[in-house]
C-alpha angles and dihedrals in degrees: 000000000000122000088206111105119242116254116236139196129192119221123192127188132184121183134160096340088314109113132173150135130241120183125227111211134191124198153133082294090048142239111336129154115226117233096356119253123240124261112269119240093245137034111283134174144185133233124169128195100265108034114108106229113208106249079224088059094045085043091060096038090060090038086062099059090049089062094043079050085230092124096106080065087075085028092064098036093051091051095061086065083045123012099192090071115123112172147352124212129174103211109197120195124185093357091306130089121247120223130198096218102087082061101051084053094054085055104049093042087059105051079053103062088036095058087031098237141119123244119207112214129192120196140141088201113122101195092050085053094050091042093047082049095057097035090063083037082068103043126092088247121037100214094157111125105181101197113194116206108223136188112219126169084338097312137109117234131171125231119202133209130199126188098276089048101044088045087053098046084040093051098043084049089246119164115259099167 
């Protein structure tokens, strides 16, 4: 038996006149939900901070609300970060989806060396980082450093990745954000 408690986290609902509470809890036997909540009225999902999402899964999400034609929902949204936005498409090939950015790296690795300079990048995007990863992967130099910020006993330190390590944390499904 562990001597850790048990974490839990209080869930309320309230739909057409029904209300209620369950209760998630985490603890040495797992995850589980008392008593189970009722099935909400429209698709739902969680995604917490930290879960990596398969780009697949993202990919048929988005795909669903194309077919629902409810993509202009994320469309608006998005466009009051940036208003030039104009459209969003998933484009799958081969039961993937293809994205754009490891182009854009190449690119941008290439006007680098080129110029002979450094560029310094922040995201919390997971799939930039893998996609700035495999662009320099293909080049004839790979000249790609991924730095992750981390907190440790109150203090900031940086952990950095190399080819070998980020193919590796890549590869096992780690977090590298």
């Amino acid at each position: 038996m562990s001597l850790e408690r048990a974490k839990v986290l209080q869930l309320e609902y309230q739909e057409k006149g029904r209300h209620g509470k369950c209760y998630m809890i985490l603890d040495f036997r797992g995850i589980r939900t008392e008593p189970i909540p009722p099935i909400p009225p429209f698709p739902a999902f969680f995604q917490g901070a930290r879960t990596r999402v398969p780009f697949r899964e993202e990919a048929e999400r988005f795909g669903r609300l194309e077919i629902r034609g409810e993509q202009d929902v994320v469309l608006r949204v998005l466009q009051l970060l940036e208003p030039r936005l104009k459209r969003l498409a998933t484009i799958v090939v081969a039961g993937e989806p293809n994205s754009v950015l490891p182009k854009v790296w190449w690119a941008i690795g290439e006007v680098a060396r080129r110029f002979d300079t450094q560029v310094f990048a922040t995201t919390h995007s997971l799939e930039c980082i893998v996609a700035a990863h495999r662009a320099f992967s293909k080049s004839e130099r790979y000249d790609f450093r991924l730095h992750r910020l981390e907190r440790v006993n109150g203090t900031i330190r940086a952990v950095t990745y190399d080819q070998e390590t980020l193919e590796a944390a890549c590869e096992a499904g780690l977090e590298v954000r």
